[in-house]
Structure formats: C-alpha cells, structure tokens
N, C-alpha and C positions, 0 to 999 in steps of 0.2 A: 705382183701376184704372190700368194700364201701358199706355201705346199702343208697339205693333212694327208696325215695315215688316219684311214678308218681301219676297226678292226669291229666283226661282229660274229656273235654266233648263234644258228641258228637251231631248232630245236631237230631233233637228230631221232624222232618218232615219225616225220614227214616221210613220204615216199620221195625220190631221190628228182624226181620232175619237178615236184612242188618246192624243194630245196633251192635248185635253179632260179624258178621262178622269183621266189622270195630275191635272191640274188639280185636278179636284174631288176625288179622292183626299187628294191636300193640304190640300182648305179642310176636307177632312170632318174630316181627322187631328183640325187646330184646333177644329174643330167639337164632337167627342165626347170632347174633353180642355176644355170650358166653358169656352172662349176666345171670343167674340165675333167672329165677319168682318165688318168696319165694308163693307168693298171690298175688290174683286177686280176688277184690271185685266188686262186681255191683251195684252201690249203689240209680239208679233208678232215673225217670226221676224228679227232682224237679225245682222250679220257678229260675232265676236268677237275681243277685242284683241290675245287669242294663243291657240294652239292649245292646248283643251282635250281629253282623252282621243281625240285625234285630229280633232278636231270644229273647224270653224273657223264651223261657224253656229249659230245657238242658237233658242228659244223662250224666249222671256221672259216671264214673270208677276211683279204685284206684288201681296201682300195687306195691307192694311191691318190690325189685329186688336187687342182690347182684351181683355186679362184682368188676373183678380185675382192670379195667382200665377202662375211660370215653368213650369209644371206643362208647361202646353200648346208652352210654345214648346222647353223640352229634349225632349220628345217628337216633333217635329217634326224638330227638328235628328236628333236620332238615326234617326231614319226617313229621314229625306232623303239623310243621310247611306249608310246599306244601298242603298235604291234605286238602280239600272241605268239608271232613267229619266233620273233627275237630275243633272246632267252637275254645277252648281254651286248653290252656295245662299248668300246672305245673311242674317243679320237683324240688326236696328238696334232701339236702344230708342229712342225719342221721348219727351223732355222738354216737358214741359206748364210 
C-alpha cells in the first residue's frame, strides 16, 4: 500500500457550507476509487504566496490516503484539476 498527502485549496468567495461540501466531494472522489482516507484536516482559510486566479486567500485541506494502485489518486488529480472550486492542488507520495 502507497501512503499520499493531498493538499488542496479551495476558493475562499464560497459560503462556508459549500467549502465543506467541496471537501467531502474530494474525500468521496478518493473514497469510491478504493483509496483509504487515513485523515482529513481542515487547516483554515490563510493568505497565499501569490496570486492565484485572482484569489489572494485560500482554504486549505490536507488528506492523508493509502491505496493499492494510482487508480484513485490520477482520478482525483484529473477531477481537481476541471473543478472551479479548486483554485490549486498538490499530491506527494510518502516513502515508508
């Protein structure tokens, strides 16, 4: 099994329900592509380094997630990537 840090942020114009929303959206993607959500942090709306799609503040989420194949995490990327919500995205593989 592969442990990934996602990291994403969402756009910070949203009412604070639809931010959620978007959230579990995300874990779900992970979720129904048999990826494991180990954690899910919310780590709050803070300033950005530089202006993103005009956006200079963000929401921030980190999930933790463990799967058997990249199945679930190029689905994600590709998703995150379409979404309007989703101003930027990282993921990182972790070395065990």
């Amino acid at each position: 099994m592969r442990k990934y840090e996602i990291m994403f942020i969402v756009r910070p114009d949203l009412e604070e329900a639809n931010i959620k929303e978007v959230a579990n959206k995300m874990s779900a993607i992970l979720s129904d592509a048999q990826a494991k959500v180990l954690e899910m942090k919310e780590m709050g709306q803070r300033d950005l380094a530089y202006e993103i799609k005009k956006y200079h503040k963000g929401y921030y989420f980190l999930i933790t997630v463990e799967a058997t194949t990249d199945a679930a995490i190029k689905e994600f990327d590709r998703l995150a990537l379409i979404s309007e919500d989703v101003i930027r995205h990282l993921i990182v593989r972790i070395d065990n």
